[in-house]
C-alpha positions in Angstrom: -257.2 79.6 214.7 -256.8 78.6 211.3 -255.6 80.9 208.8 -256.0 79.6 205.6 -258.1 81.6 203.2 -259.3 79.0 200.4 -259.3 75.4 201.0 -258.3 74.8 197.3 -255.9 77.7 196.4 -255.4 79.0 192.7 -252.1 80.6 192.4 -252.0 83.4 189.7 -248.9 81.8 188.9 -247.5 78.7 187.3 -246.6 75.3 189.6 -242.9 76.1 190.6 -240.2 76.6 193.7 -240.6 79.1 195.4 -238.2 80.3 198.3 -239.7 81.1 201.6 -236.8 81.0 203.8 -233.1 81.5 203.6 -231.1 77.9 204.7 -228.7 80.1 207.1 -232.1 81.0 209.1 -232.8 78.1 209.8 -230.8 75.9 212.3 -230.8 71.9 213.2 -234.0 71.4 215.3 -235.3 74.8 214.8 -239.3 74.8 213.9 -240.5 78.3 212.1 -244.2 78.9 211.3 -244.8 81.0 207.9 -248.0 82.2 205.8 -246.8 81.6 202.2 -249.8 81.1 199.5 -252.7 81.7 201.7 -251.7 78.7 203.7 -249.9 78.3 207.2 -246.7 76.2 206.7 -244.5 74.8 209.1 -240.6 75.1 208.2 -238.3 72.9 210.1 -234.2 71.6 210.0 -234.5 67.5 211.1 -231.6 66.4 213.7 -230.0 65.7 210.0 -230.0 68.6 208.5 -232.3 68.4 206.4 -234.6 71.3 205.9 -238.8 70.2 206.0 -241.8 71.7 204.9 -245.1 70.6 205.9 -248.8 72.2 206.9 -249.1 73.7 210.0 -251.8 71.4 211.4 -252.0 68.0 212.9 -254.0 65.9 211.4 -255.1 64.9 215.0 -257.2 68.1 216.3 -255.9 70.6 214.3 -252.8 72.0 216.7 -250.6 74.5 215.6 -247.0 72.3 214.8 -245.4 76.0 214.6 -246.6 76.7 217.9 -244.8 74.3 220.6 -244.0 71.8 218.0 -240.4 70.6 218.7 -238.2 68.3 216.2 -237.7 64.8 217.1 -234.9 63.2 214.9 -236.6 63.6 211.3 -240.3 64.4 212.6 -241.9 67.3 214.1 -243.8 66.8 217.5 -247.4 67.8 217.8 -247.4 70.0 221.0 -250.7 68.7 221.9 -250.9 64.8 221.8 -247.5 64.1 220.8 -248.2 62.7 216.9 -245.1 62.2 215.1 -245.1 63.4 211.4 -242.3 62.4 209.3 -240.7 65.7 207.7 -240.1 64.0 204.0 -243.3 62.5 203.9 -245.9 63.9 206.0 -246.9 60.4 207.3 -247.3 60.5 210.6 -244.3 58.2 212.0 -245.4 57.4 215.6 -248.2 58.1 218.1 -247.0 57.3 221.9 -250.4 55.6 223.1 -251.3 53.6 219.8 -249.5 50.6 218.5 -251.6 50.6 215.1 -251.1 54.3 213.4 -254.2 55.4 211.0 -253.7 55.7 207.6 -255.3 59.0 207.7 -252.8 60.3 210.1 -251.1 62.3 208.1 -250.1 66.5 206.9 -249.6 67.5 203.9 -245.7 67.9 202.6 -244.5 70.4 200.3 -241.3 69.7 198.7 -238.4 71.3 199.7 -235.0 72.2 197.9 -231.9 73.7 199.4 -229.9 75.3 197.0 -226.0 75.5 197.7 -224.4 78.8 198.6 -223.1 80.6 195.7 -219.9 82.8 196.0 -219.8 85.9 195.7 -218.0 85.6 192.6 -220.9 83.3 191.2 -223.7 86.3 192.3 -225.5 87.6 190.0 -225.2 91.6 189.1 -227.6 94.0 188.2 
């Protein structure tokens, strides 16, 4: 079930990055579901590298991608019908039984920046 409380989310605090995972949790291929700003968000690391961030739901019939969703090269695999969505742009990138992909097909993305690893001699100190 769903678990997003507003449809149209005002955060009490400006637009910004936000960190809701650390990079060294989060390994090539692995798929992580998270409840960051009343929404369900799917975190995933593409065959690349490259860590993802889209909504949790396909744009199909609503399944879960953080529940059975598996990465496929730089997409995330619906666990239900097998939709495609591309992890940098949301768009879904293939759909096994259709040759002609709707334009509609597609989950929101949220931006996503991975910082480099600072040493400890860089830290910060309180």
């Amino acid at each position: 079930m769903a678990r997003r409380e507003d449809e149209h989310v005002q955060l009490p605090i400006p637009n910004g990055w936000y960190a809701i995972c650390w990079s060294r949790q989060l390994q090539d291929g692995e798929v992580q579901s998270v409840h960051y700003f009343g929404e369900d968000l799917v975190v995933f690391r593409t065959r690349s590298g490259q860590a993802r961030v889209l909504d949790a739901y396909c744009s199909h019939l609503g399944a879960h991608l953080g529940e059975g969703g598996r990465v496929v090269g730089e997409t995330i695999q619906c666990p239900y019908h097998a939709w495609q969505y591309d992890g940098e742009t949301g768009v879904c990138a293939k759909i096994p039984y259709c040759e002609q992909i709707p334009k509609k097909a597609l989950v929101r993305r949220s931006r996503c920046l991975t910082l480099p690893r600072l040493a400890a001699s860089q830290r910060l100190r309180a």
